[in-house]
C-alpha positions as CSV (number, residue, x, y, z in Angstrom):
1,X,187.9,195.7,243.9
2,X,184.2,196.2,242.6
3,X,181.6,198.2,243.9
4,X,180.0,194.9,244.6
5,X,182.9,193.4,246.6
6,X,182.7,196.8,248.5
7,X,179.7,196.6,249.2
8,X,180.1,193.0,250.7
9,X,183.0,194.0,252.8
10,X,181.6,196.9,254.2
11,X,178.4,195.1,254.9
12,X,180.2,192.3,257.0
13,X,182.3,194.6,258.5
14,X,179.7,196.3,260.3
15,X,178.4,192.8,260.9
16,X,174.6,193.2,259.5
17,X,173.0,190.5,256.9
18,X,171.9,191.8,253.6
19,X,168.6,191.7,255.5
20,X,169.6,194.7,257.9
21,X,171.4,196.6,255.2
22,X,168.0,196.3,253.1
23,X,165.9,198.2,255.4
24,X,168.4,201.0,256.1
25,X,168.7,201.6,252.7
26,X,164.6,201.3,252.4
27,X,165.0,198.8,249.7
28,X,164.4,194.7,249.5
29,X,166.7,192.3,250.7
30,X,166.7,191.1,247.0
31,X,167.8,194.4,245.5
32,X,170.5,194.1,248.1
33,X,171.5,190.5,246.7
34,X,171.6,192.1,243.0
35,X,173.5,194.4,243.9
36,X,176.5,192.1,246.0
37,X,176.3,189.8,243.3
38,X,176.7,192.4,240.7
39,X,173.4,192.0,238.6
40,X,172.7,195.5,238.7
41,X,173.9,198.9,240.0
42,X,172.5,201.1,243.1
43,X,170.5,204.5,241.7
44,X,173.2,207.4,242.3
45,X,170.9,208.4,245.6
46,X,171.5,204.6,246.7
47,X,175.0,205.1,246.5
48,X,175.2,208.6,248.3
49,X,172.9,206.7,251.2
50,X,175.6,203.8,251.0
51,X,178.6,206.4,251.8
52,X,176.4,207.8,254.7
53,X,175.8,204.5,256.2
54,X,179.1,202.8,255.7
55,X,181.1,206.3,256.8
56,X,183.3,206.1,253.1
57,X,183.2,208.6,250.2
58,X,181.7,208.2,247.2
59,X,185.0,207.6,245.6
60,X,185.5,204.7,247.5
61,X,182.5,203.1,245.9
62,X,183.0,203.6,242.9
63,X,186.8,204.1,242.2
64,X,188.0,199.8,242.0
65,X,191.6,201.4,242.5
66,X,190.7,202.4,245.9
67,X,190.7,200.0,248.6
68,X,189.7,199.9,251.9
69,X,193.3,201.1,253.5
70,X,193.1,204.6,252.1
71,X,190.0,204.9,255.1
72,X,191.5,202.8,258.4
73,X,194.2,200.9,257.6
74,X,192.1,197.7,257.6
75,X,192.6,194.2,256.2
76,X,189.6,193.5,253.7
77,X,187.2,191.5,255.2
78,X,186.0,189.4,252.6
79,X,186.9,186.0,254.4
80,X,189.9,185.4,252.0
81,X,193.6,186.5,253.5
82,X,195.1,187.1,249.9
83,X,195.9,190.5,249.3
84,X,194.4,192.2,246.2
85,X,197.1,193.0,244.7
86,X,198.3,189.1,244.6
87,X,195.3,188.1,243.0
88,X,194.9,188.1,238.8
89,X,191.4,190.0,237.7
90,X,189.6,188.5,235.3
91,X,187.4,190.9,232.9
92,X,184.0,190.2,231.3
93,X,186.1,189.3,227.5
94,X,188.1,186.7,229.0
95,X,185.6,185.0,231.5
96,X,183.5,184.8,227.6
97,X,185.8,183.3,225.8
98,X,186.8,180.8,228.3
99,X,183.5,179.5,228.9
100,X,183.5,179.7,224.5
101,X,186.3,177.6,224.3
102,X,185.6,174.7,227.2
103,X,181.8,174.8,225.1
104,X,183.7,173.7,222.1
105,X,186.7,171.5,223.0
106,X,184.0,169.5,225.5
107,X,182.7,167.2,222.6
108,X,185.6,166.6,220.8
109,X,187.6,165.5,224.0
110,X,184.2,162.8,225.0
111,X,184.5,161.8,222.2
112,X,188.4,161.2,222.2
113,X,188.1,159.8,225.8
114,X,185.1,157.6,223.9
115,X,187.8,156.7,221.8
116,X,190.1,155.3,224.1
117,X,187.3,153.1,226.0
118,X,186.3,151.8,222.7
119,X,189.9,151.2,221.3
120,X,190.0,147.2,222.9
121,X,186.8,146.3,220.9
122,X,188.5,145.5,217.8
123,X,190.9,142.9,219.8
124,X,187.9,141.4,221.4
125,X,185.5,140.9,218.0
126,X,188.1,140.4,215.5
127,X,190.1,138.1,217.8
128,X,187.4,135.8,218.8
129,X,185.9,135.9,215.1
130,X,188.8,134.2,214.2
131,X,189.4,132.1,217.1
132,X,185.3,130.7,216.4
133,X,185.7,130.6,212.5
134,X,183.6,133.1,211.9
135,X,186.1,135.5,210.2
136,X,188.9,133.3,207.4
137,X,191.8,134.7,208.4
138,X,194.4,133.7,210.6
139,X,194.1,134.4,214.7
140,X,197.8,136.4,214.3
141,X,196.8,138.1,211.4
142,X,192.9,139.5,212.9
143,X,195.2,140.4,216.2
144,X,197.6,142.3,214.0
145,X,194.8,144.4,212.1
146,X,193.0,144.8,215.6
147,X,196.1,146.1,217.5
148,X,196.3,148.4,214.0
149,X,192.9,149.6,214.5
150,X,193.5,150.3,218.3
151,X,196.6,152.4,217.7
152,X,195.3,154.5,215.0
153,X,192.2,154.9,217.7
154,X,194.4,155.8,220.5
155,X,196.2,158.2,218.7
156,X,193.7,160.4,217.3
157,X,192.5,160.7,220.2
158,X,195.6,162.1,221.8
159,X,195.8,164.7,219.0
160,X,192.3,165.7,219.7
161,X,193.6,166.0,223.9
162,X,196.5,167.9,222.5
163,X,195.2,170.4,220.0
164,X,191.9,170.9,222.7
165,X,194.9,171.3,225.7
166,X,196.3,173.7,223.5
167,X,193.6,176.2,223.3
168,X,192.4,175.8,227.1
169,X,196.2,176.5,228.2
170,X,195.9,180.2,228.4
171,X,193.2,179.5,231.1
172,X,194.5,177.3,233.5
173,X,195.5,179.5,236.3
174,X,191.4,180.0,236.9
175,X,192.3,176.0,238.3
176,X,195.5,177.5,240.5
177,X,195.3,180.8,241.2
178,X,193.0,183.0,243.3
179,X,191.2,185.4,241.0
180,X,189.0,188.1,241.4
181,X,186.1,189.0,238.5
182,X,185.7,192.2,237.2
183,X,182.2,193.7,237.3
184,X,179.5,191.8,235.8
185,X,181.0,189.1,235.3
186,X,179.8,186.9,238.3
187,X,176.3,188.3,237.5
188,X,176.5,186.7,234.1
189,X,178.2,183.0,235.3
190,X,175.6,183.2,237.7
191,X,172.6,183.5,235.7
192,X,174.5,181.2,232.9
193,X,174.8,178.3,235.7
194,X,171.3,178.4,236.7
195,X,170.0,178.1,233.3
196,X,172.1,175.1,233.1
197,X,171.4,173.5,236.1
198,X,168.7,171.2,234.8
199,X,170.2,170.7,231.8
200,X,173.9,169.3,233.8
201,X,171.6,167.1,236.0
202,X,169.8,165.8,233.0
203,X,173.1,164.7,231.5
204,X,174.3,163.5,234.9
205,X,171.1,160.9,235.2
206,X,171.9,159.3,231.4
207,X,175.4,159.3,232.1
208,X,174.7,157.3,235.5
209,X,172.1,155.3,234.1
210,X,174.0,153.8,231.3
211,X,176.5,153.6,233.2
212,X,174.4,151.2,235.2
213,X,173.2,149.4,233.0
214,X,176.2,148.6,230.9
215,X,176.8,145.6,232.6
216,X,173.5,143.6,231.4
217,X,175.2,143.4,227.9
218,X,178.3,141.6,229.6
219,X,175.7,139.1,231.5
220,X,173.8,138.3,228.7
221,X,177.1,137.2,226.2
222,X,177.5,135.3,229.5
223,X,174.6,132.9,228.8
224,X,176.7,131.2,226.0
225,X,179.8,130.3,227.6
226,X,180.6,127.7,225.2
227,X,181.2,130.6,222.4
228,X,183.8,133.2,223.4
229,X,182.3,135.3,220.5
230,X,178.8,136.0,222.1
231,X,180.5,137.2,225.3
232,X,183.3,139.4,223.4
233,X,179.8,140.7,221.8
234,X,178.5,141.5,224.8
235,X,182.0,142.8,226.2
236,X,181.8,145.4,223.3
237,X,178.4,146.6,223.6
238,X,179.2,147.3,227.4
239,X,182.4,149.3,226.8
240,X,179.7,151.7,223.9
241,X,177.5,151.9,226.8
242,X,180.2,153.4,229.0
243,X,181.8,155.2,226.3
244,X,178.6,156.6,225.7
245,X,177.7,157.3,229.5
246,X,181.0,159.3,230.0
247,X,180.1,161.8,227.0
248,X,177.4,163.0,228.6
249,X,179.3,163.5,232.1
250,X,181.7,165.1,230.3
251,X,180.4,167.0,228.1
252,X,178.3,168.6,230.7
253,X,180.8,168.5,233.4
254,X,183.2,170.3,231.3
255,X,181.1,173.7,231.4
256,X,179.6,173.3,234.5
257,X,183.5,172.8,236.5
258,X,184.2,176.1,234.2
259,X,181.0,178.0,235.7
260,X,182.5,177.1,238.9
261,X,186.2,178.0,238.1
262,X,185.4,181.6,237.6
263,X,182.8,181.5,241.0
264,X,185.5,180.0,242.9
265,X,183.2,176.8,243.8
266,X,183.0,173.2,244.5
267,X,186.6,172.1,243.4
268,X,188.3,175.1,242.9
269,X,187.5,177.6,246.3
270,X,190.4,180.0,246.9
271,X,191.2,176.7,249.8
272,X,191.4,174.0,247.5
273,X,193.4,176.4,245.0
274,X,196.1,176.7,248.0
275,X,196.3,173.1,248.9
276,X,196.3,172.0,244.8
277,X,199.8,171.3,244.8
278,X,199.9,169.4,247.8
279,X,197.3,167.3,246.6
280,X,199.0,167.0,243.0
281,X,202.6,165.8,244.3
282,X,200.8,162.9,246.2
283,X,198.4,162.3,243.1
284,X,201.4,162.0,240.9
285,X,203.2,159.7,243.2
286,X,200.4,157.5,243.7
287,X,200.0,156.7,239.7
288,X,203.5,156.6,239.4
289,X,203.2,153.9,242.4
290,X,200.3,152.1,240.7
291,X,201.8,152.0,236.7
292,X,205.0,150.0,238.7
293,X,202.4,147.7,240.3
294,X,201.2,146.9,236.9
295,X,203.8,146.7,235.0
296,X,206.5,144.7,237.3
297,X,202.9,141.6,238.1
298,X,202.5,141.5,234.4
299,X,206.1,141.0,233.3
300,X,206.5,138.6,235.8
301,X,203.4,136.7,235.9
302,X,203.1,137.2,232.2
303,X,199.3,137.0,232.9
304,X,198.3,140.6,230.6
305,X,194.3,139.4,230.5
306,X,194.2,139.9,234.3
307,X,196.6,142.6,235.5
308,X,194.1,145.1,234.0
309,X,192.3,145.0,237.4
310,X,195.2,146.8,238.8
311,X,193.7,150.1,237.6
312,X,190.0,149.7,238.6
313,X,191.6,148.9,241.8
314,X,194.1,151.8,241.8
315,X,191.2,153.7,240.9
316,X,188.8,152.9,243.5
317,X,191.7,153.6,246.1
318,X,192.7,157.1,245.1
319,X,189.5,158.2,246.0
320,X,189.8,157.0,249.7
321,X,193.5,158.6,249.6
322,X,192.6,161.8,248.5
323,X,189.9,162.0,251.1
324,X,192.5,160.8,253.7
325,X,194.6,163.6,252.6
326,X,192.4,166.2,252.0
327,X,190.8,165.3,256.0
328,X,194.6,165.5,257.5
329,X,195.4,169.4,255.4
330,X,192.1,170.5,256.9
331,X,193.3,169.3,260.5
332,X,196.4,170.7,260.1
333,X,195.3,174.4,259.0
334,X,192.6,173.8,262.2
């Protein structure tokens, strides 16, 4: 444990607010904050004052080997019930080069996910084309080159998932397991997350709004029913629209959900971490559920332009099943 850690625990074990601590030390509640958040280090006189308040020696403080034990035989009070010796540390090099590597696997996997929303537009444009006469080739053969098109699409960009899964693998436990940073390092994801604060919600409102908007495209192919190609047009200008909205949620998603992997926020709090398997044996269930669904309407209706909506569907519904499951775990640990 840190001598920022210590500092919290002791603090909230004697019950005062960074506010109280602050004027027994003769300092500002802010140098307190820095100091708890591990920004910067108390003078060597702050941390002689610190031993006298908090009734520990200085080797306490500063020694991270030493816990709290060694002094009453107390639990840490740091509102988390996982011993420290259970949970993995994570030093300043390898909180960097996480962060490096989710910076520069996030645009190549948009993209790929791009990919795979835009992989149906060759069907629609070169299928219609030759439905309409547009394009001189046969309707089989413009479906056959499509369908080409689409796989080659599909499956570069499962190599890009792959090869960018490949070099994030070494970090997944900050998703599963607690952790617990070495010092400095949640001084410098903090100050890295609020310089990118503006910059994720900036991202955020494109992403929504041409997300939005992507329909219009769609509405306005719609004012020629009488030529399937203007509406396959306008089909394949909404799914760029959407392609292109999702690249900026992910690529700004993707470092902003690794900012809070190593704070242990939002998603991935030392609570959610304990419940993730829970949550990932119904989640796999569910899909498993859904892809049957899918598969046993369309073989037997044989109606493949309309079972898509299974998904959207499946989609909408996961979310209100997850929340129904993440409500009855919290009742249950209540």
């Amino acid at each position: 444990m840190i001598l920022a850690d210590k500092i919290i625990q002791l603090r909230k074990k004697n019950g005062w607010s960074q506010e109280e601590l602050a004027n027994q030390m003769n300092v500002s509640r802010q140098s307190v904050s820095k100091w708890e958040s591990a920004q910067s280090v108390p003078d060597l006189d702050k941390i002689l004052q610190l031993s006298q308040i908090f009734g520990v020696s200085t080797d306490y403080l500063l020694k991270d080997e030493i816990e709290l034990e060694e002094y009453n035989g107390s639990v840490p009070v740091s509102g988390e019930d996982i011993p420290s010796a259970e949970v993995r540390r994570v030093p300043m090099e390898e909180a960097n080069a996480f962060l490096a590597v989710k910076q520069r696997t996030a645009k190549p996997v948009a993209l790929a996910v791009g990919m795979c929303i835009l992989s149906p537009v060759s069907l629609f444009l070169l299928g219609t084309a030759a439905e309409t006469g547009r394009l001189n080739i046969g309707v089989e053969r413009a479906e056959s080159i499509a369908l080409i098109i689409l796989l080659f699409m599909v499956a570069a960009a499962v190599a890009v998932f792959i090869s960018c899964g490949m070099k994030t693998k070494p970090y997944e436990y900050l998703e599963r397991e607690p952790i617990e940073t070495e010092y400095g390092v949640s001084g410098m994801v903090k100050e890295r997350k609020e310089r990118y604060k503006d910059s994720y919600s900036r991202h955020v409102v494109i992403g929504t709004c041409l997300c939005v908007v992507a329909a219009v495209p769609l509405f306005i192919g719609c004012f020629w029913p009488e030529d399937a190609f203007y509406c396959a047009v306008g089909l394949s200008v909404t799914l760029i629209l959407v392609a292109t909205g999702v690249y900026f949620y992910i690529v700004s998603g993707t470092y902003w959900s690794s900012l809070q992997k190593l704070l242990q926020e939002g998603d991935y709090t030392r609570e959610r971490k304990r419940n993730s398997k829970y949550t990932e044996a119904i989640a796999t269930v569910y899909w498993l559920i859904a892809t049957a669904i899918f598969l046993a309407y369309s073989f037997v209706t044989e109606d493949w332009g309309r079972s898509w909506i299974v998904w959207p569907v499946a989609g909408v519904l996961f979310a209100a099943v997850m929340t129904v499951c993440n409500i009855v775990q919290k009742s249950k640990e209540n």
